[in-house]
PLY file of the C-alpha trace (Angstrom):
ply
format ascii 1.0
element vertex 163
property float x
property float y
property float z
element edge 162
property int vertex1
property int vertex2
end_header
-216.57 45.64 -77.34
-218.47 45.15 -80.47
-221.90 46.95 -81.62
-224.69 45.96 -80.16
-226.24 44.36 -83.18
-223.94 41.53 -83.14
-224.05 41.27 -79.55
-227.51 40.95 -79.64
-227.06 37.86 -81.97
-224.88 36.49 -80.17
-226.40 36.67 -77.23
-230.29 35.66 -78.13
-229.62 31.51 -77.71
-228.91 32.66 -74.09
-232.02 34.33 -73.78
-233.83 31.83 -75.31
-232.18 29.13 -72.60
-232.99 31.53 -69.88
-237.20 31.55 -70.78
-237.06 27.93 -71.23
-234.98 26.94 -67.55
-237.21 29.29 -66.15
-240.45 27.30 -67.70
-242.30 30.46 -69.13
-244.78 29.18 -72.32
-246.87 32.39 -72.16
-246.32 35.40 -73.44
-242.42 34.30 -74.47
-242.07 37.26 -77.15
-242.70 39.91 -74.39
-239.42 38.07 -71.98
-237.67 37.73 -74.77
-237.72 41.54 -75.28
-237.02 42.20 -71.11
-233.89 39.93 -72.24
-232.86 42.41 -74.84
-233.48 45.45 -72.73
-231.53 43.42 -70.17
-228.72 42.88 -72.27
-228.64 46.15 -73.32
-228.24 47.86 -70.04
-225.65 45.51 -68.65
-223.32 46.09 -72.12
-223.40 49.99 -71.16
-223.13 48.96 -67.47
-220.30 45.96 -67.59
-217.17 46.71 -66.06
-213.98 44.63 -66.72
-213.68 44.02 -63.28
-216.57 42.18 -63.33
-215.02 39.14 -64.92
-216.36 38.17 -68.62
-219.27 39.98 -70.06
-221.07 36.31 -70.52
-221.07 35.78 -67.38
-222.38 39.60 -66.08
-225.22 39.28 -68.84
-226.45 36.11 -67.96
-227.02 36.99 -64.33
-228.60 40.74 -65.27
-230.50 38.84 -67.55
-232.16 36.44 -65.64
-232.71 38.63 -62.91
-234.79 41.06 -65.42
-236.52 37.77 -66.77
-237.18 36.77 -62.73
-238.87 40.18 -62.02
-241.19 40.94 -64.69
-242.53 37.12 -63.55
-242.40 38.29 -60.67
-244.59 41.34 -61.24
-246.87 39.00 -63.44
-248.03 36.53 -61.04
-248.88 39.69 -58.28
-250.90 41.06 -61.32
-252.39 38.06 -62.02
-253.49 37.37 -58.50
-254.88 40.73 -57.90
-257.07 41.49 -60.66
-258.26 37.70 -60.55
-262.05 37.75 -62.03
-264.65 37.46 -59.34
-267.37 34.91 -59.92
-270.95 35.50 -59.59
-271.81 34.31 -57.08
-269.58 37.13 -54.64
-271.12 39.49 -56.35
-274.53 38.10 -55.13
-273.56 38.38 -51.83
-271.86 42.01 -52.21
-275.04 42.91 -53.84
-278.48 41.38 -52.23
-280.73 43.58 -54.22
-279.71 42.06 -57.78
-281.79 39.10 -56.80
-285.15 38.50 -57.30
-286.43 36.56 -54.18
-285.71 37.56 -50.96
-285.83 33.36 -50.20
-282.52 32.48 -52.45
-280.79 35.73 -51.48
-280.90 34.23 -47.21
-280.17 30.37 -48.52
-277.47 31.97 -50.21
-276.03 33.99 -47.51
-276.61 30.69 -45.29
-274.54 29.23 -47.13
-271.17 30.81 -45.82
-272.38 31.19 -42.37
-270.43 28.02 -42.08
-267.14 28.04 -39.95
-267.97 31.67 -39.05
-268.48 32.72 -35.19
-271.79 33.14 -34.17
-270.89 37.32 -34.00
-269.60 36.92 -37.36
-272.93 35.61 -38.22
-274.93 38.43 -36.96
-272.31 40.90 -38.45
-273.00 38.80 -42.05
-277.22 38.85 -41.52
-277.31 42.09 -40.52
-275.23 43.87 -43.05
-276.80 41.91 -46.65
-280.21 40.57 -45.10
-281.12 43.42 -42.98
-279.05 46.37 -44.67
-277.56 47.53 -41.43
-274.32 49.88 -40.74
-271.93 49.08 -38.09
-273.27 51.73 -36.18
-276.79 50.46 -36.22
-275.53 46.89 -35.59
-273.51 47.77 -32.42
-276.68 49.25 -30.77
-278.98 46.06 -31.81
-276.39 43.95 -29.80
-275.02 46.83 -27.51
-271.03 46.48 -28.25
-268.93 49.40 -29.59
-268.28 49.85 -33.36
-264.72 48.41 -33.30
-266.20 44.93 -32.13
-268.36 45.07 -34.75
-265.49 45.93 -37.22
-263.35 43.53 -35.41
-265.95 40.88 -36.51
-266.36 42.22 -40.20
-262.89 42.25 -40.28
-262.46 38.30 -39.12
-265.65 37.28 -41.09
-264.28 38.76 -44.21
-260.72 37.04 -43.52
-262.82 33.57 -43.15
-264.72 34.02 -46.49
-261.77 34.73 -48.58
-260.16 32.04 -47.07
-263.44 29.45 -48.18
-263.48 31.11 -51.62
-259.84 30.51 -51.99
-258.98 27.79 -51.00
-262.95 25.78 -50.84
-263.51 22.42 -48.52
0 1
1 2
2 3
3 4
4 5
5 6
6 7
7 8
8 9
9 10
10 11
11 12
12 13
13 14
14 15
15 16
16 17
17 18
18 19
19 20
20 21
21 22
22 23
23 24
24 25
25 26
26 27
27 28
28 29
29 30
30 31
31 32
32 33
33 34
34 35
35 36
36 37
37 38
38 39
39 40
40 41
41 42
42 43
43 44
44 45
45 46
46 47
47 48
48 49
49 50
50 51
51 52
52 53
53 54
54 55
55 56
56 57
57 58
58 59
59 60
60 61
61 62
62 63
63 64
64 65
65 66
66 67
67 68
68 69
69 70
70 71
71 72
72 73
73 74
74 75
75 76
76 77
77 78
78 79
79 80
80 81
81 82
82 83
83 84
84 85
85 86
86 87
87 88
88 89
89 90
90 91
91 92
92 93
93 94
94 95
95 96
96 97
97 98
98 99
99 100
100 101
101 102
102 103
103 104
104 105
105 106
106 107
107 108
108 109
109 110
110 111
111 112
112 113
113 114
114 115
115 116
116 117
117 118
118 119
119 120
120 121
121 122
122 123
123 124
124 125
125 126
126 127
127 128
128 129
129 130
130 131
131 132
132 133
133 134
134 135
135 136
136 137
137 138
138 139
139 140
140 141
141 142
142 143
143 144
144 145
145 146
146 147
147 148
148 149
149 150
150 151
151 152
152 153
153 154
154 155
155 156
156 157
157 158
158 159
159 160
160 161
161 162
């Protein structure tokens, strides 16, 4: 086979096809150089057996291309900026009147149980642990996690995907 210099000529209008059927407009430079690296390791890797190197590169290729996406979009999702207004509710004490801080937390009572509720008052209105809030209503700890736990999963849910 020839050097990889010329391969890599040859081969960069395929690369450039591959980012463009796959739709990618950001950050094209940095897939373009997973397409290289791609190419790269199936020329040592290729095998005649294989059938024609064209074919072999284009699929190792665009399977690279497919997981760095891939490991994009999880980034993207999980280091997603919070907005202010979950931080206001993670912290009650940034806020200055004690009236906007419950009309606030009133505010995603809604759609939540009526233990979720006192598991959501108790903790940022009243500054309770579980332990403390399990005695007030006289129910073990793990019901009381059980209803952070659903509470929390409601919340998301509203933030995520809002009415």
């Amino acid at each position: 086979m020839e050097d990889f210099s010329a391969l890599t000529s040859e081969f960069t209008p395929m690369i450039h096809h591959i980012i463009r059927s796959l739709s990618i407009y950001k950050n094209k430079e940095e897939y373009f150089q997973v397409g290289l690296i791609a190419l790269w390791e199936s020329y040592g890797k290729f095998d005649e057996e294989y059938g024609q190197f064209s074919n072999y590169a284009y699929t190792v290729i665009k399977g690279k291309i497919l997981n760095e996406l891939k490991h994009h979009h999880k980034y993207e999702i999980r280091t997603e900026p919070c907005d202010s207004f979950i931080l206001d509710i993670k912290d009650p004490f940034s806020m200055h009147e004690e009236a906007f801080a419950i009309d606030n937390i009133l505010n995603y009572t809604e759609g939540l149980t009526l233990n979720q509720q006192r598991w959501l008052l108790q903790t940022y209105l009243e500054n309770k642990t579980v332990t403390e809030i399990a005695e007030i209503y006289q129910v073990t700890a793990a019901a009381v996690k059980s209803w952070r736990r659903s509470a929390l999963n409601k919340l998301r849910k509203q933030l995520i995907f809002p009415l």
